[in-house]
DRENPA-3360 file (N, C-alpha, C; in nm, 2 decimals, always signed):
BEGIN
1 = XXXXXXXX = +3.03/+7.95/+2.04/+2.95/+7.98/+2.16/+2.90/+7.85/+2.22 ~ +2.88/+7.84/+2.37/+2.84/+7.67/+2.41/+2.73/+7.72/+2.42 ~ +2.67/+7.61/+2.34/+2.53/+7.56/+2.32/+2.42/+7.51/+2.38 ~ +2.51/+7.56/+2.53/+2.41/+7.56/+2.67/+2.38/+7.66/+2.70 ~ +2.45/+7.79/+2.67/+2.46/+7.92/+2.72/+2.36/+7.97/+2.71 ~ +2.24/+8.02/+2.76/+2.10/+8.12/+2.72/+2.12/+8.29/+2.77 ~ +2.12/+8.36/+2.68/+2.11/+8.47/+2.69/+2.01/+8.54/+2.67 ~ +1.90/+8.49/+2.69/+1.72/+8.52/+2.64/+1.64/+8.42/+2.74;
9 = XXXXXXXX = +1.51/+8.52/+2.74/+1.41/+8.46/+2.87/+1.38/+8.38/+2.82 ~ +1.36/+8.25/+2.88/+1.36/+8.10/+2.83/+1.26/+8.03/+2.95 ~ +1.19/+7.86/+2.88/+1.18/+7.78/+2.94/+1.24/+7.62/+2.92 ~ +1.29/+7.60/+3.04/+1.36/+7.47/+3.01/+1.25/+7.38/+3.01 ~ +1.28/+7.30/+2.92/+1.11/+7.21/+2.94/+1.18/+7.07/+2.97 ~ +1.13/+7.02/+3.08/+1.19/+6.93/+3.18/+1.08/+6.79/+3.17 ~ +1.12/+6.70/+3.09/+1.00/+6.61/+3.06/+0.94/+6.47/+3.18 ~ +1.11/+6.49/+3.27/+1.11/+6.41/+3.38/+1.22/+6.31/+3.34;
17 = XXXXXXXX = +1.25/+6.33/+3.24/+1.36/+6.19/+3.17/+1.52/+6.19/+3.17 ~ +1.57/+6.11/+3.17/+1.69/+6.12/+3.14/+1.76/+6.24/+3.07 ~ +1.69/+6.25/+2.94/+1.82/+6.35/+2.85/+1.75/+6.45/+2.89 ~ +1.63/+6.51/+2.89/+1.66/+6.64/+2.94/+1.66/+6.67/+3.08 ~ +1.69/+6.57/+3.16/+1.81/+6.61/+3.34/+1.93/+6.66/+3.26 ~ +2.01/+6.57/+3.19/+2.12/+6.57/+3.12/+2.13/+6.70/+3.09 ~ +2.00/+6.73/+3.01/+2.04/+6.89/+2.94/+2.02/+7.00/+3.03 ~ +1.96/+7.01/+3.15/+1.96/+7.08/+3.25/+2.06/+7.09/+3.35;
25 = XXXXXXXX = +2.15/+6.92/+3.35/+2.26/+6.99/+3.39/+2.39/+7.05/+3.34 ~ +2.37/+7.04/+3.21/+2.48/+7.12/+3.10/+2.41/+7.27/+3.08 ~ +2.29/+7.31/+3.12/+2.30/+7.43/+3.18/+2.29/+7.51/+3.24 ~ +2.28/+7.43/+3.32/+2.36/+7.49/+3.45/+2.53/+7.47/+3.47 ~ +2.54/+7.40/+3.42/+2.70/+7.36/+3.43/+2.74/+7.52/+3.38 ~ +2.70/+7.58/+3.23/+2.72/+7.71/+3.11/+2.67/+7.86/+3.19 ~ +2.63/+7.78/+3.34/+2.57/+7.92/+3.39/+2.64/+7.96/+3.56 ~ +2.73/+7.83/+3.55/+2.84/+7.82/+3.72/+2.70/+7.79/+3.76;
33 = XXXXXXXX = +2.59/+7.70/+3.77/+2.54/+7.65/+3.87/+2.44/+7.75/+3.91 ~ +2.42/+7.86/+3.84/+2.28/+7.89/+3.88/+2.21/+7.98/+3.74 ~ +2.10/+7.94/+3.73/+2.05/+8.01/+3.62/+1.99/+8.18/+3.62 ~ +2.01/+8.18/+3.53/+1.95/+8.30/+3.48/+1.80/+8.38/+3.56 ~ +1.75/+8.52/+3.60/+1.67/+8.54/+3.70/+1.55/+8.51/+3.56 ~ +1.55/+8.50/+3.42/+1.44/+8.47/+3.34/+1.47/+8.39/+3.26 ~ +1.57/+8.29/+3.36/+1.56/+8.18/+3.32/+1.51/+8.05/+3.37 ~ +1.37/+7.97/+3.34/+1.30/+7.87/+3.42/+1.28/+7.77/+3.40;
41 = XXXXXXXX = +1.28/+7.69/+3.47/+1.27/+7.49/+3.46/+1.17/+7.45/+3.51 ~ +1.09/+7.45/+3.34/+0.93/+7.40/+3.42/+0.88/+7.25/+3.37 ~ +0.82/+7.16/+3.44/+0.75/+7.04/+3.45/+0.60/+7.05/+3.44 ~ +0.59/+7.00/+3.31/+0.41/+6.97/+3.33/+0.42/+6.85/+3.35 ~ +0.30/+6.88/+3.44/+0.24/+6.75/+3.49/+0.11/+6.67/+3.47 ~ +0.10/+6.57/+3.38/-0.04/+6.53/+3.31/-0.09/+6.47/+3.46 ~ -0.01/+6.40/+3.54/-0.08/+6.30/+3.66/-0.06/+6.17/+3.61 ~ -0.05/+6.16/+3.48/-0.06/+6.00/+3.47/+0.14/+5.99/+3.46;
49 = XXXXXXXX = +0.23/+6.06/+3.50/+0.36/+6.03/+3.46/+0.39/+5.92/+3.63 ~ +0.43/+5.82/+3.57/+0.53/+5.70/+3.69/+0.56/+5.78/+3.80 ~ +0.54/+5.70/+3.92/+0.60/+5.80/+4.03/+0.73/+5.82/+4.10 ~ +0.82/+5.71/+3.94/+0.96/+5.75/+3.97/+0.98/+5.84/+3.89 ~ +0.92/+5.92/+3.80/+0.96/+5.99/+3.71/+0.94/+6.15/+3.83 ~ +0.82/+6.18/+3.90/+0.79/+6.27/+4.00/+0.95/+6.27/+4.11 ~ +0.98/+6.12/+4.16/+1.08/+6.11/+4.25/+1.22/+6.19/+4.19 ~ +1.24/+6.17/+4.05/+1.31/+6.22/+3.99/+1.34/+6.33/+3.92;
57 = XXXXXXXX = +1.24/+6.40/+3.92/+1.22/+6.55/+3.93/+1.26/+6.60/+4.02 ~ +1.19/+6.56/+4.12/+1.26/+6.62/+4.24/+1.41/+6.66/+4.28 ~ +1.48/+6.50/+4.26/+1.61/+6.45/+4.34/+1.69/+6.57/+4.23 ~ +1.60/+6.59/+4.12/+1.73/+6.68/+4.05/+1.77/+6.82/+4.07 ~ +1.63/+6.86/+4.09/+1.63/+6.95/+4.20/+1.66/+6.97/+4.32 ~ +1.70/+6.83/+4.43/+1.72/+6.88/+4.54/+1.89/+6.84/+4.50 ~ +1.95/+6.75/+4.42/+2.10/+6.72/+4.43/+2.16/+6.86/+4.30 ~ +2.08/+6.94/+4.26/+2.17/+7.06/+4.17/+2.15/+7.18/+4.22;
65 = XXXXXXXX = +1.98/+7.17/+4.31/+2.03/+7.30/+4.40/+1.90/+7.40/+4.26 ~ +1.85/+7.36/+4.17/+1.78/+7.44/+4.14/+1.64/+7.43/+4.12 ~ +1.57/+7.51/+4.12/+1.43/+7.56/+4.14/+1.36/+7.51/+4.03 ~ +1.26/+7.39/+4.02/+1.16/+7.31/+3.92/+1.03/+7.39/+3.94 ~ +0.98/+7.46/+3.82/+0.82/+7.48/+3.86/+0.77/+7.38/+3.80 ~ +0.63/+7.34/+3.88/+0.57/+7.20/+3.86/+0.44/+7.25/+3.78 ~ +0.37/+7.21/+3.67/+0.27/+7.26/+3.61/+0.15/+7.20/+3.59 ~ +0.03/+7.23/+3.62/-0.08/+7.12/+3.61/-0.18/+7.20/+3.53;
73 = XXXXXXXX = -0.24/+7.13/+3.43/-0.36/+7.20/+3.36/-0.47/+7.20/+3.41 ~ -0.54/+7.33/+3.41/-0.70/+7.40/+3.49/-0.78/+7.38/+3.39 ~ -0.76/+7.48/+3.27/-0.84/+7.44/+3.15/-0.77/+7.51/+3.02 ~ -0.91/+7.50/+2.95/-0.82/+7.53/+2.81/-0.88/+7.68/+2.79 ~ -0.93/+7.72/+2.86/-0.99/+7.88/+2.79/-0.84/+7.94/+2.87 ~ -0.88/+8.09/+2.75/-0.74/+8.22/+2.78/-0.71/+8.21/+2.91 ~ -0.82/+8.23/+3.02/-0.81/+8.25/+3.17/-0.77/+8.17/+3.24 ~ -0.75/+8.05/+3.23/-0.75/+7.91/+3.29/-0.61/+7.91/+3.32;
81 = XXXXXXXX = -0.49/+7.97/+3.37/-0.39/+7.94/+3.44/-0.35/+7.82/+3.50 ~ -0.25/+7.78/+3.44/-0.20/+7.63/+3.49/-0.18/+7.66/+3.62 ~ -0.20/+7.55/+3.72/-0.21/+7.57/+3.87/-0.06/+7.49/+3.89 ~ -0.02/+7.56/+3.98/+0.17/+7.56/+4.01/+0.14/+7.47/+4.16 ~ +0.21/+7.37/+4.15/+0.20/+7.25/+4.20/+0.37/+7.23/+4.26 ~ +0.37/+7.10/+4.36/+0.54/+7.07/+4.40/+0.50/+6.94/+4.39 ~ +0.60/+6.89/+4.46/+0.65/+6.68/+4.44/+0.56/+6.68/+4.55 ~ +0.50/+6.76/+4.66/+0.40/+6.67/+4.73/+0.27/+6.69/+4.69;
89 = XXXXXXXX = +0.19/+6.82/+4.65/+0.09/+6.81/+4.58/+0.06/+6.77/+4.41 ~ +0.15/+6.78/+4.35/+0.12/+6.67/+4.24/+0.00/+6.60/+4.21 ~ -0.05/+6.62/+4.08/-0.16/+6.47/+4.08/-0.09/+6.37/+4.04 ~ -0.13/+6.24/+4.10/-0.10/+6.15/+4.09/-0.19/+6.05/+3.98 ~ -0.35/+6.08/+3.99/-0.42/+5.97/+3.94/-0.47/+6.06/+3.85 ~ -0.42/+6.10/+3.74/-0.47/+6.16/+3.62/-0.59/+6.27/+3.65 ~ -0.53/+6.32/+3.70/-0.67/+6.44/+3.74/-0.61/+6.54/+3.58 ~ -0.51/+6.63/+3.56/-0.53/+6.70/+3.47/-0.57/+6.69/+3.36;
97 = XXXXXXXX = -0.53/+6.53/+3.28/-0.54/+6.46/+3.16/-0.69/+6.44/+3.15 ~ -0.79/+6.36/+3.29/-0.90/+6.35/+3.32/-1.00/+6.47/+3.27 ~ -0.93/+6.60/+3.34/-1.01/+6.76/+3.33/-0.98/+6.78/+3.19 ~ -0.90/+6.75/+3.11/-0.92/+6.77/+2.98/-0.97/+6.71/+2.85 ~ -1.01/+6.55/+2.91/-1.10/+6.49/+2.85/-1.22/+6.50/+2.87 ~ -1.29/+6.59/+2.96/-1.42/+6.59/+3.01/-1.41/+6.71/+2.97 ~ -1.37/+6.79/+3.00/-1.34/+6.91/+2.91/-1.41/+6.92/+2.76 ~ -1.32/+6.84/+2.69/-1.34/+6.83/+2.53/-1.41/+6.71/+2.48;
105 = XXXXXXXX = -1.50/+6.60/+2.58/-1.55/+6.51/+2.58/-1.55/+6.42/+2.45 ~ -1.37/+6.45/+2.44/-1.33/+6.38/+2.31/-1.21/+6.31/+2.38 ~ -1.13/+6.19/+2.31/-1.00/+6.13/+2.34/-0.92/+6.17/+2.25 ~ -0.79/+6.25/+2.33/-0.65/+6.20/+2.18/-0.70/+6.13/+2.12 ~ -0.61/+6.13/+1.97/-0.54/+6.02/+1.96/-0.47/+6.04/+1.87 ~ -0.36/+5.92/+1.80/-0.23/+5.98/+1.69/-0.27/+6.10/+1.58 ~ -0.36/+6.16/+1.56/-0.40/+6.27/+1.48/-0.43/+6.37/+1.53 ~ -0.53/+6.35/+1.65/-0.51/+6.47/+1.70/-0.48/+6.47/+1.83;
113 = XXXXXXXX = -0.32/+6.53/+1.90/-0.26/+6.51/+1.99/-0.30/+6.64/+2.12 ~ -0.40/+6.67/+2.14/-0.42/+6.77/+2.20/-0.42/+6.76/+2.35 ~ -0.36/+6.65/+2.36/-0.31/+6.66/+2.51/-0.18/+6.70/+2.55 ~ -0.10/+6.70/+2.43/+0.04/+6.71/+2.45/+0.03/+6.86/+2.45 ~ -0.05/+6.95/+2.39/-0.04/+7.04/+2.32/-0.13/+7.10/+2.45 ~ -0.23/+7.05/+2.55/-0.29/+7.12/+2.62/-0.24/+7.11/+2.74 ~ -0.21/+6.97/+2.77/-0.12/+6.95/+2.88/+0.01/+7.00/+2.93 ~ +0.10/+6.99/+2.80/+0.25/+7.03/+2.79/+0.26/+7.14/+2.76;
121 = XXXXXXXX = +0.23/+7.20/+2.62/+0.30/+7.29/+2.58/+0.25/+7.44/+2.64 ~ +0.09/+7.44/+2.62/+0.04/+7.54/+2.69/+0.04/+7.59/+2.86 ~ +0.02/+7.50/+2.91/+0.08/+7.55/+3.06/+0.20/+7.65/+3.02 ~ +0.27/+7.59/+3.02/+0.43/+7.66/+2.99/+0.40/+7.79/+2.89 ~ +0.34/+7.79/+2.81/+0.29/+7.91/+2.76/+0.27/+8.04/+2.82 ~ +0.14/+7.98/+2.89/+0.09/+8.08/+2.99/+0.19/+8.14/+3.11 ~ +0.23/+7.99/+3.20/+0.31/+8.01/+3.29/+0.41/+8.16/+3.23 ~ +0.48/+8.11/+3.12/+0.59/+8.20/+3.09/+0.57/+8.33/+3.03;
129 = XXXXXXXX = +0.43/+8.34/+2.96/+0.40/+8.48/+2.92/+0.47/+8.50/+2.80 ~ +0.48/+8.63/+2.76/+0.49/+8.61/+2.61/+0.64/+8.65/+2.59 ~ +0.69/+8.61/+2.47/+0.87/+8.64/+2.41/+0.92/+8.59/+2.47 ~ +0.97/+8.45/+2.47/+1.06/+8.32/+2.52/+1.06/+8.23/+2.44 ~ +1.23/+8.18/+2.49/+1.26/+8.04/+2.40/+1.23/+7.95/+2.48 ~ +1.17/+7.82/+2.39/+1.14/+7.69/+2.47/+1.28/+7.60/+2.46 ~ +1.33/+7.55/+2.56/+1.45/+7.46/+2.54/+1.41/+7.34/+2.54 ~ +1.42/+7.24/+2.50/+1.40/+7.11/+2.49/+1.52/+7.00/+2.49;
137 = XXXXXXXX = +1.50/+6.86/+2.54/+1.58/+6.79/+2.54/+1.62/+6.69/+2.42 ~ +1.62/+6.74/+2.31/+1.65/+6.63/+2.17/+1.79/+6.58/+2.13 ~ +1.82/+6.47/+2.09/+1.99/+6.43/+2.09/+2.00/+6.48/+1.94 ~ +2.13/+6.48/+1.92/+2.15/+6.44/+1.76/+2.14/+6.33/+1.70 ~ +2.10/+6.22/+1.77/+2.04/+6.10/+1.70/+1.93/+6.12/+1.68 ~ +1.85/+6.15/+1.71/+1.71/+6.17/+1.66/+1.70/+6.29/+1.59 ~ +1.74/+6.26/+1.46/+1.73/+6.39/+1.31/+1.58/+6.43/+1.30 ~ +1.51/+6.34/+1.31/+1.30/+6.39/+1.28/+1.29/+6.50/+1.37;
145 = XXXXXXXX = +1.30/+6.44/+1.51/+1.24/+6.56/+1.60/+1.35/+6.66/+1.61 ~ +1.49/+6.68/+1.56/+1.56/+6.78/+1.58/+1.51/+6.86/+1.47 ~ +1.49/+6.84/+1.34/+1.44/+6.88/+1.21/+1.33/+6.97/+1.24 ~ +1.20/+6.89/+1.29/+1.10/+6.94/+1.36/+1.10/+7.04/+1.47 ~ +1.19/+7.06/+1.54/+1.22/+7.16/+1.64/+1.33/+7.32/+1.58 ~ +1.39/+7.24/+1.52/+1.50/+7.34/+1.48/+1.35/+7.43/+1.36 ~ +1.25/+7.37/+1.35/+1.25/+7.45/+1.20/+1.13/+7.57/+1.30 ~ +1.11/+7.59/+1.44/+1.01/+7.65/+1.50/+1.16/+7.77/+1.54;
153 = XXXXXXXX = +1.14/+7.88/+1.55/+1.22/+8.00/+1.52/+1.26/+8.01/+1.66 ~ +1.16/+7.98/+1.76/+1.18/+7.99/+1.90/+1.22/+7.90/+1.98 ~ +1.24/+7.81/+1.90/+1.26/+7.69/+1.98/+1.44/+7.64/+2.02 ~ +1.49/+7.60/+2.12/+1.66/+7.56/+2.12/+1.69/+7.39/+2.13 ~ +1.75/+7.36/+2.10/+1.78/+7.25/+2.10/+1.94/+7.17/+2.12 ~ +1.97/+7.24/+2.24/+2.11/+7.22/+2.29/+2.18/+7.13/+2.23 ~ +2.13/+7.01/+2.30/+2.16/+6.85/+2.31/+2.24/+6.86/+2.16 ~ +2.16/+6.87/+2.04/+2.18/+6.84/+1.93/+2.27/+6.95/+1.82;
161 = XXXXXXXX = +2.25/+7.03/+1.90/+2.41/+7.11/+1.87/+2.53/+7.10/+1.88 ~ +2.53/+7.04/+2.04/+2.62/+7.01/+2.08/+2.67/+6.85/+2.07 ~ +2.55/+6.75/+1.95/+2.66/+6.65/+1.92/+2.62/+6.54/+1.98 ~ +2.52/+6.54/+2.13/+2.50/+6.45/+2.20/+2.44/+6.31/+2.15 ~ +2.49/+6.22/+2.19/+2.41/+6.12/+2.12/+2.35/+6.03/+2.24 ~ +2.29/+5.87/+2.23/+2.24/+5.82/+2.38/+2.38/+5.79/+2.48 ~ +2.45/+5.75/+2.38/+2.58/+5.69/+2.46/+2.62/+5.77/+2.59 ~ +2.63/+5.84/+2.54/+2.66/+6.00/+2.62/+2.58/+6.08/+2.71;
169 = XXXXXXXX = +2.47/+6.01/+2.73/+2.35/+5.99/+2.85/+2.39/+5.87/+2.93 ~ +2.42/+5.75/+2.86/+2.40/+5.65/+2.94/+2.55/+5.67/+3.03 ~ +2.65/+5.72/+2.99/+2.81/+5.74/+3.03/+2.80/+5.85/+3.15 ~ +2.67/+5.99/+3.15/+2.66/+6.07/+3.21/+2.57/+6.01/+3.33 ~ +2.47/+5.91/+3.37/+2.40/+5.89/+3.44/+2.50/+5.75/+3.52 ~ +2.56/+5.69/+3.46/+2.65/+5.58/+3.50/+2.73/+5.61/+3.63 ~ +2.72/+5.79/+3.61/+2.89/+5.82/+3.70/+2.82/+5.94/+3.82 ~ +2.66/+5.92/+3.80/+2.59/+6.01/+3.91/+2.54/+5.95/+4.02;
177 = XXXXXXXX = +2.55/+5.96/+4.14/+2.48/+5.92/+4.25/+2.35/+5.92/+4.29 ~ +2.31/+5.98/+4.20/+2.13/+5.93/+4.20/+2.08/+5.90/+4.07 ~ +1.94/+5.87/+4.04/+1.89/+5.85/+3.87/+1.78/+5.83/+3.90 ~ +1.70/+5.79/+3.73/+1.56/+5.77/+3.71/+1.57/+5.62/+3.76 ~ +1.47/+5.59/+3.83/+1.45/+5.42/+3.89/+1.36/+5.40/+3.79 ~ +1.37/+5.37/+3.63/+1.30/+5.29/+3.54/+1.42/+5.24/+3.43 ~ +1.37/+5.12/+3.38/+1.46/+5.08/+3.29/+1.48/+5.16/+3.21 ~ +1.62/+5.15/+3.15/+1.66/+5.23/+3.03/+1.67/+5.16/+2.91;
185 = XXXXXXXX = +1.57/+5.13/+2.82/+1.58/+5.07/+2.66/+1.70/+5.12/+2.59 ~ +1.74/+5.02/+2.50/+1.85/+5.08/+2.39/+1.86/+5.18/+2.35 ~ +1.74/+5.24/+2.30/+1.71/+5.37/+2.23/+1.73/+5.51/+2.34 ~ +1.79/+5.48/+2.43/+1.80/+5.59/+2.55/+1.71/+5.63/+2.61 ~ +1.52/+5.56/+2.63/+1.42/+5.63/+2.68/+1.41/+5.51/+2.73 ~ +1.28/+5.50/+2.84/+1.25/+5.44/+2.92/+1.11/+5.34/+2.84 ~ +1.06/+5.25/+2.87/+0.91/+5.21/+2.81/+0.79/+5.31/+2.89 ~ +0.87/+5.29/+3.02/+0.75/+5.36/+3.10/+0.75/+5.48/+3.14;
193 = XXXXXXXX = +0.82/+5.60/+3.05/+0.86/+5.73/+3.07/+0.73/+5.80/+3.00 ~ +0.72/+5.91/+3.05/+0.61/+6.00/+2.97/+0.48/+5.93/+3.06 ~ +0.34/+5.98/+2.99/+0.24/+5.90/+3.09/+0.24/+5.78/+3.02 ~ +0.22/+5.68/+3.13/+0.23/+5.55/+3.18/+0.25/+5.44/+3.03 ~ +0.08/+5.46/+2.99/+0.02/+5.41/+2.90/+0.02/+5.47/+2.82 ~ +0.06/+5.57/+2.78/+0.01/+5.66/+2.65/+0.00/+5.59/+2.54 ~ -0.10/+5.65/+2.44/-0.17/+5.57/+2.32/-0.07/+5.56/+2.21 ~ +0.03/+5.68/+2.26/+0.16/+5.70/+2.13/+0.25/+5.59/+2.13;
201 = XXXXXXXX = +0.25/+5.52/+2.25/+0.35/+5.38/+2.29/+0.34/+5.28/+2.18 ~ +0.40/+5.24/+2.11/+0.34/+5.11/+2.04/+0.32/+5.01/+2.11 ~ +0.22/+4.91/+2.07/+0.16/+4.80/+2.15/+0.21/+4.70/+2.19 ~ +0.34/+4.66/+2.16/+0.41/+4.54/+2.21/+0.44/+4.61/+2.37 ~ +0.48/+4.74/+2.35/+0.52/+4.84/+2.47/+0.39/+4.82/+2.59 ~ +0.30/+4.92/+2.50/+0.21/+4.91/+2.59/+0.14/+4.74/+2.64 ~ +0.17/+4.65/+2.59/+0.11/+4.50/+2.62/+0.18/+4.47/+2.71 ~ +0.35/+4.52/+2.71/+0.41/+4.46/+2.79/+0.39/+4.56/+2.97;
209 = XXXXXXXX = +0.40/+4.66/+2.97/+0.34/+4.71/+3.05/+0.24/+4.67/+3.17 ~ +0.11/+4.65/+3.04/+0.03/+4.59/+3.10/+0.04/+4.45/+3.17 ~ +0.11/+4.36/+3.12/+0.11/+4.25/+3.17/+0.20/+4.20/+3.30 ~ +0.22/+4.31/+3.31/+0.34/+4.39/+3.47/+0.22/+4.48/+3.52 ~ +0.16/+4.56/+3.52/+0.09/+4.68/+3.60/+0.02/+4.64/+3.51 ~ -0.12/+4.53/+3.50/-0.18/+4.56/+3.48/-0.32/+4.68/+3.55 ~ -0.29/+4.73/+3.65/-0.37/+4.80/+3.70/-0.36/+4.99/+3.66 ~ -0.27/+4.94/+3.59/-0.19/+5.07/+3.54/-0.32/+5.09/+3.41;
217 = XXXXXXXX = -0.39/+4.97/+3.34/-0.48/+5.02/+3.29/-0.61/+5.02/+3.29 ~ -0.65/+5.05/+3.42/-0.78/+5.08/+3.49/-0.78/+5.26/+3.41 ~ -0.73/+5.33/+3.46/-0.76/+5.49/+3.40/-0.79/+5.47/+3.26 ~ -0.70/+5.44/+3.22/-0.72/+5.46/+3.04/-0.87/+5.41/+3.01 ~ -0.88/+5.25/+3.07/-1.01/+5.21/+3.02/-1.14/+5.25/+3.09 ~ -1.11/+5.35/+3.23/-1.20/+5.41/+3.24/-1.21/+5.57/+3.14 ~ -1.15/+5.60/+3.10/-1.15/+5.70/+3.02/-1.21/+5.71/+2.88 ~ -1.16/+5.60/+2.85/-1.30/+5.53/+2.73/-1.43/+5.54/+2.71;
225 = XXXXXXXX = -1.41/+5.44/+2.86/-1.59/+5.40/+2.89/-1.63/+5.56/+2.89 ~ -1.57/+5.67/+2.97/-1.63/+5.80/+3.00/-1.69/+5.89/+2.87 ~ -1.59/+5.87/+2.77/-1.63/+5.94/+2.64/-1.70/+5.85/+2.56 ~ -1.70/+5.69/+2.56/-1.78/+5.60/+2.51/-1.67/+5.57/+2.34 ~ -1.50/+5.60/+2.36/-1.43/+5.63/+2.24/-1.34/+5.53/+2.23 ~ -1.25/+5.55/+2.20/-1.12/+5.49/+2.21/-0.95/+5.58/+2.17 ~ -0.85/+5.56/+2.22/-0.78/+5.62/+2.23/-0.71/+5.61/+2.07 ~ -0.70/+5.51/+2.06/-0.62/+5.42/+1.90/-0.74/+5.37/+1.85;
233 = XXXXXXXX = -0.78/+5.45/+1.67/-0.86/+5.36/+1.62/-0.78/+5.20/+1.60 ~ -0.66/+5.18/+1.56/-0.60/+5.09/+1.51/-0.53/+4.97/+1.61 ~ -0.61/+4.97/+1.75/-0.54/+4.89/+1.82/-0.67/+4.90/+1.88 ~ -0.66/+4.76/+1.96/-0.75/+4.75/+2.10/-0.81/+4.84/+2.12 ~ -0.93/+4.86/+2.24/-0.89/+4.92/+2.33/-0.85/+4.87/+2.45 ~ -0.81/+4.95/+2.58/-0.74/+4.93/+2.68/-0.81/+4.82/+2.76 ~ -0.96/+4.82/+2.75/-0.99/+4.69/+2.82/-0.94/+4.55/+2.79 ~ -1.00/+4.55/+2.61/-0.90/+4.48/+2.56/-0.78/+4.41/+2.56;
241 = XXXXXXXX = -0.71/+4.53/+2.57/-0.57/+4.51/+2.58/-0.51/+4.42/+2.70 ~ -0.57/+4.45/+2.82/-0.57/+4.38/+2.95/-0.61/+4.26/+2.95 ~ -0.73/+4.21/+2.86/-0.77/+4.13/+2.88/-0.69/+4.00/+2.80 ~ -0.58/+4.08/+2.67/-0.49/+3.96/+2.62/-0.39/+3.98/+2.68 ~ -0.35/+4.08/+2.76/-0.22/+4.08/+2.85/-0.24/+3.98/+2.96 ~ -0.36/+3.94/+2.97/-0.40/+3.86/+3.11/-0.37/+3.71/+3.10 ~ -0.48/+3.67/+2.97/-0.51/+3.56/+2.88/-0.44/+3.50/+2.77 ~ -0.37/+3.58/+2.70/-0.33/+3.54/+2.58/-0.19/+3.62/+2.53;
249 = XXXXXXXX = -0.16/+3.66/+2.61/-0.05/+3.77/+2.57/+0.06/+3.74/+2.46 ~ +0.08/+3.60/+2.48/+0.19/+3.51/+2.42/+0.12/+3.50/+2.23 ~ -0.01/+3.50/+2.23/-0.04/+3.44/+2.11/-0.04/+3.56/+1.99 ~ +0.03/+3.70/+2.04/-0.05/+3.78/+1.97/+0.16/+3.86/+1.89 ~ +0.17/+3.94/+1.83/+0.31/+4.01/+1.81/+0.22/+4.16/+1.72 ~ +0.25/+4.22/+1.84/+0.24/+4.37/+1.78/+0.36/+4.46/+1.73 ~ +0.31/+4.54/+1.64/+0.45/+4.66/+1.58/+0.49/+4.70/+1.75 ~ +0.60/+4.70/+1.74/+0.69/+4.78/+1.81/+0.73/+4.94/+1.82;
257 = XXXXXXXX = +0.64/+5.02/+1.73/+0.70/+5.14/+1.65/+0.62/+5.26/+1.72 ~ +0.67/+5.30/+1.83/+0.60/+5.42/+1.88/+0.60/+5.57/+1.84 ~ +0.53/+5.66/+1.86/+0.52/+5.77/+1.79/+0.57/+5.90/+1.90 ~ +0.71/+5.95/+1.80/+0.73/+6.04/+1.95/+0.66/+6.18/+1.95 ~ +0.62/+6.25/+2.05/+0.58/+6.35/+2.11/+0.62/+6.40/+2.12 ~ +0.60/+6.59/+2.20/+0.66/+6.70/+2.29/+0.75/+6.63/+2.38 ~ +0.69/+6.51/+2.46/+0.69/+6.48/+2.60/+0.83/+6.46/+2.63 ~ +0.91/+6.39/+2.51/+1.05/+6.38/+2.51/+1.08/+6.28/+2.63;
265 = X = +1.24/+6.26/+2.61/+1.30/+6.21/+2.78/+1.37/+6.28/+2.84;
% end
C-alpha cells in the first residue's frame, strides 16, 4: 500500500521545512492532488520561526493549491483554543512562545520541553479534536526519531516507510521552482529552521547565528531577564552569548550536537 495514502482523519504536521513540504507533496501526489475532507495540514506557529520559513509555508500552499491551517497558542487551560491565524496575521515577534512563558513563569529547557509540547503538539490537538493520526515528516535516516514516533500507536511516519533519505529531499527541491530561502546543512535541515534561536540548537549553531543576526537575540535574552532564568543550564546565557559572538567568538569551540524536537524539518 503507498505510504502516503491516508485513509483516517489525520493531521499533517507541517513544521515549515523542507522534508515535511516534501512529505506533503507525496500526499497529495497518493491523493490526485487534493486531500481528504478530514484530512488537514496544520502549522503551529511559535512567532519566533524565520520569516522565510512563514514565506514558505505559504508558497506551498499557493504553488500545490492546498489549504494550510496556521496555529497559534492562547493558553494552556482545556478552554484556550489555539487562535487560527494566515501568512498575514501571523506572529512574528514571539507573542505565542512569550504568552507561554509568562504563562508558566518558568523557561524550557532540554528536560523540560514544554514549549514544543504547548506550542506544537497541543494546538493541533485541540484544533483536530479527538480520534486522529498525527503525520509527521521523519526520513529513514534518522532511526531515533523514527523509533520514537513509530512506537506512539497514532502516530504515521510516511517518509520512513517509504525509504526516504536527505538525498532525496535535496534531488526533490533541486528540480522545484520555488523553496525554503535558508541554507541547507549536510544533515538535510537548515541551522536557522525551527524557532530562530532555540535552546535545543547546539551552541557552535546558535553562536554562529548570532554573530550574523545578532539581533535575533534580543527576545531570548529578554525572556530571561523576564523569568530572571535561563534557557540552558549548561551554556551561556543569551546575553552572554552575544556578547562573545560580538567580542570573542573566535577564542571559544562549542559541541556542535543539537537535540532534535517535534519541530522537525
Amino acid at each position: 500500500m503507498n505510504p502516503y495514502y491516508i485513509n483516517e482523519p489525520a493531521a499533517i504536521s507541517f513544521s515549515g521545512g523542507r522534508t515535511s513540504a516534501y512529505m506533503l507533496y507525496k500526499i497529495l501526489e497518493a491523493h490526485d492532488g487534493k486531500l481528504p475532507d478530514d484530512v488537514q495540514v496544520t502549522f503551529a506557529n511559535t512567532g519566533k520561526e524565520m520569516p522565510e520559513t512563514l514565506d514558505f509555508v505559504q508558497a506551498c500552499s499557493d504553488n500545490w493549491d492546498v489549504p494550510i491551517v496556521w496555529l497559534e497558542f492562547q493558553g494552556s487551560k482545556k478552554a484556550d483554543q489555539p487562535k487560527i491565524v494566515n501568512y498575514k496575521t501571523a506572529s512574528r515577534n514571539g507573542e505565542p512562545f512569550d504568552r507561554l512563558t509568562t504563562e508558566k513563569s518558568f523557561l524550557p529547557n532540554a528536560m523540560m520541553r514544554f514549549c514544543t509540547q504547548e506550542l506544537k503538539i497541543v494546538p493541533i490537538e485541540k484544533h483536530m479534536g479527538d480520534e486522529f493520526l498525527t503525520v509527521v515528516g521523519i526520513r529513514a535516516d534518522e532511526p531515533r526519531r523514527v523509533a520514537k514516533q513509530r512506537a506512539k500507536p497514532d502516530y504515521l511516519v510516511p517518509l520512513a516507510d517509504a525509504g526516504v533519505v536527505v538525498q532525496d529531499i535535496r534531488d526533490f527541491w533541486a528540480a522545484q521552482n520555488f523553496g525554503l530561502d535558508l541554507p541547507m546543512m549536510p544533515s538535510g535541515v537548515s541551522n536557522m529552521s525551527n524557532c530562530d534561536l532555540c535552546f535545543l540548537k547546539g551552541m557552535s549553531i546558535k553562536m554562529s547565528i548570532i554573530r550574523d543576526h545578532p539581533e535575533l537575540a534580543d527576545w531570548w535574552e529578554a525572556q530571561e531577564q523576564k523569568i530572571k532564568g535561563t534557557f540552558h543550564k549548561d551554556n551561556p546565557s543569551y546575553s552572554q552569548m552575544k556578547l562573545i559572538a560580538s567580542d570573542q567568538g573566535n577564542l571559544f569551540e562549542f559541541d556542535d550536537e543539537s537535540i532534535p524536537c517535534f519541530c522537525g524539518d
